[in-house]
N, C-alpha and C positions, 0 to 999 in steps of 0.2 A: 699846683695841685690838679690832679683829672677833675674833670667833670663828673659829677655825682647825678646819679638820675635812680629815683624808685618809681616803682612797677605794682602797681597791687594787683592780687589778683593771678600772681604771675607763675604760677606752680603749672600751666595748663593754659590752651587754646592758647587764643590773642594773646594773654600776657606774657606768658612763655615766650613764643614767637616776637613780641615787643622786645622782652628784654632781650633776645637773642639779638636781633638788629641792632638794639642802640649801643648793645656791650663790641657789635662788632665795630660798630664805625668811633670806640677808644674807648668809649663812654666807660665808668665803675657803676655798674648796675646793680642796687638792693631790691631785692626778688624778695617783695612782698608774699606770705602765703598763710592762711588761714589751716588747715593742715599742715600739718608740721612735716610730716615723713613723707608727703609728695613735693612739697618742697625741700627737703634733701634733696630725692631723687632728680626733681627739675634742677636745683643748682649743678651737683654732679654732671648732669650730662654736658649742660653750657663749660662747664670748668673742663672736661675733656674735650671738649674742641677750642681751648684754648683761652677763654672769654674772662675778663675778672668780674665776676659776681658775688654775694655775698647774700644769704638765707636768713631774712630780717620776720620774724612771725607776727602776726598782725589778723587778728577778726576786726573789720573797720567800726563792730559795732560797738566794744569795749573800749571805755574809754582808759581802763587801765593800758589793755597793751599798747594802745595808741598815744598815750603818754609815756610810756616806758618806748616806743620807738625814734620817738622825737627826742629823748636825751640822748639814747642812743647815738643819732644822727647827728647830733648837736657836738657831744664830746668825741667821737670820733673821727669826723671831718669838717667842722664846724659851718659848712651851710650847705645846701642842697639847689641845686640847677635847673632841677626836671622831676617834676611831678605826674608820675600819669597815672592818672584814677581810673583803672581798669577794673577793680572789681565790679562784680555784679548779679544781679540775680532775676529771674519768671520764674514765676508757679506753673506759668502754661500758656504756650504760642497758639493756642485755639481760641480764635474769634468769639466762641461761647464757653460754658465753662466757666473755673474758678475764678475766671480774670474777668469775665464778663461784668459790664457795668451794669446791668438791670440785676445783679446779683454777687456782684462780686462782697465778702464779706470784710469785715475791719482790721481780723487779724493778719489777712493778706494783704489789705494794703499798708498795712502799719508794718511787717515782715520787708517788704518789697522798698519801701519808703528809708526804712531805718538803715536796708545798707545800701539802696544806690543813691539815696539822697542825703540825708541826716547822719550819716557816717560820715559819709564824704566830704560833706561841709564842716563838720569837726572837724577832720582831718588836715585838708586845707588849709583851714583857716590857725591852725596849730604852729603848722610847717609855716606861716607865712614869714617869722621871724628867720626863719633858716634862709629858704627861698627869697627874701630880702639882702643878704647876706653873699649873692651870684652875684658876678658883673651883669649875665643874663639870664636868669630866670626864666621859664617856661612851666606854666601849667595845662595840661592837654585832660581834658574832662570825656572818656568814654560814653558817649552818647547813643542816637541811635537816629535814624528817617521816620520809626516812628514816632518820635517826640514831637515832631515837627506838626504843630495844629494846621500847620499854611496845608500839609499833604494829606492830613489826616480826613482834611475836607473838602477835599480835592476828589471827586469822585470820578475824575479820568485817571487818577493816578495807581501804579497796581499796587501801592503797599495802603492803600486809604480803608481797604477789606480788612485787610490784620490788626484789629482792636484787642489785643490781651490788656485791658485797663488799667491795671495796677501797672505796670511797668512803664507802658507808653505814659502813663502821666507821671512815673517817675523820672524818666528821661525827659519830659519838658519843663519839669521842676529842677531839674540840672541844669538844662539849656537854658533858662532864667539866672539861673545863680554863675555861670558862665557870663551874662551877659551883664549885669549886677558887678559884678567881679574886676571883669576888664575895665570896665567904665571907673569903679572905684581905685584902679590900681595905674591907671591910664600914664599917670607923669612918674612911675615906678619902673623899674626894671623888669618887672614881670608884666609876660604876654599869655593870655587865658583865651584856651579856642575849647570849642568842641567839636569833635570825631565821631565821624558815621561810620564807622570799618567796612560797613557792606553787607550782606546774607553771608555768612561764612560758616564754612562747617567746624562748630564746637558743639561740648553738651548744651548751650545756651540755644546756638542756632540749628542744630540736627544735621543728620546724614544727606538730606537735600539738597541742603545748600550750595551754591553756584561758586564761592569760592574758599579755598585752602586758608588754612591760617596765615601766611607770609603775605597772599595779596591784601588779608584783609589790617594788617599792621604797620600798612605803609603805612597809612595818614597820621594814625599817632604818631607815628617814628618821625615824618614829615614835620609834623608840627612842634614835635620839643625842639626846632630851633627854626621855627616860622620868625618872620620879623614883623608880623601884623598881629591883632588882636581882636578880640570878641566878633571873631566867626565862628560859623557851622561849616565844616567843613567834609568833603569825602571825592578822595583823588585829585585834588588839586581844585575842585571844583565847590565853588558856595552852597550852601543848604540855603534855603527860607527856612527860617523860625519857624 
């Protein structure tokens, strides 16, 4: 049987661009998407260049649909290889403002929490039965350099400026359940890293940003068939926590 790998998130930017890579290198790619009719569109295009994909719908925050994807998943291929938790979300990449910590409010961090954190460890931990179920297993957790408290504190460092709160402690609250993870899952056939993609220009990262969406998809793509576990990781290269 191919190798099964889902994509959340993957109607657009990074995930798109993920699924594109992994479906090229054989993989059957399920193209997670929260929109439904951009996720058509993004399987469509993948399917005309050739790629086997497949348009699984999914808001991470429901636990209906996320139980309806796991049978899904279950009865149609019966286990899953490749996990990448690519969805994600900021209210705002400005140091001040909504995200700000001398102000940021509850609904935003409770918003920002529930899907890149609290969704995703439903999620997960759902699939584990599936993802037990691979000879190899891979779970790659979408992270970020902001999560990272080693840089955050780091005040020679250039990303130590960029405090949007909610998110960056969403992303170290990841990077813990990453590390939690691996360690729990260590004499298992799954291997659980996190990915820094890089600045990349998406709606998340802006029109600024230093890199395209393909450079910034290697490391996921990289990682769903790492042979190491519970790293940070971005270009081949270790994060500090």
């Amino acid at each position: 049987m191919n190798t099964i790998a889902l994509v959340t998130g993957a109607n657009k930017g990074l995930g798109l661009e993920t699924a594109r890579q992994l479906a090229k290198e054989g993989l059957t790619v399920l193209m997670a998407s929260r929109n439904k009719e951009r996720g058509k569109e993004a399987v469509q295009k993948l399917k005309e260049e050739g790629l086997d994909v497949e348009l699984v719908q999914l808001e991470v925050t429901s636990e209906a649909e996320v139980d309806s994807l796991v049978q899904h998943i279950d009865t149609t291929y019966g286990k899953l290889d490749v996990l990448v938790n690519n969805a994600g979300i900021m209210h705002s990449g400005e140091p001040t403002g909504v995200n700000s910590s001398e102000i940021v409010k509850a609904e935003v961090l409770k918003e920002t929490f529930d899907v890149n954190f609290f969704g995703l460890v439903s999620l997960t931990q759902k699939l584990l039965p599936l993802l037990k179920k691979s000879k190899e297993a891979r779970i790659v957790n979408v992270s970020s350099i902001l999560g990272s408290n080693t840089v955050q504190s780091d005040e020679s460092s250039p990303w130590s400026g960029i405090k949007p709160f909610a998110y960056n402690a969403s992303k170290s609250a990841l990077n813990s359940f990453t590390v939690h993870l691996a360690a729990a899952l260590k004499d298992s056939n799954i291997k659980v890293n996190s990915a820094h993609p890089g600045w990349v220009k998406t709606d998340l990262g802006g029109k600024n940003a230093p890199l395209e969406a393909p450079e910034g998809a290697k490391t996921s793509v990289s990682l769903s068939s790492a042979d190491f576990t519970g790293k940070f990781v971005h270009d081949g290269e270790e994060i500090a926590w």
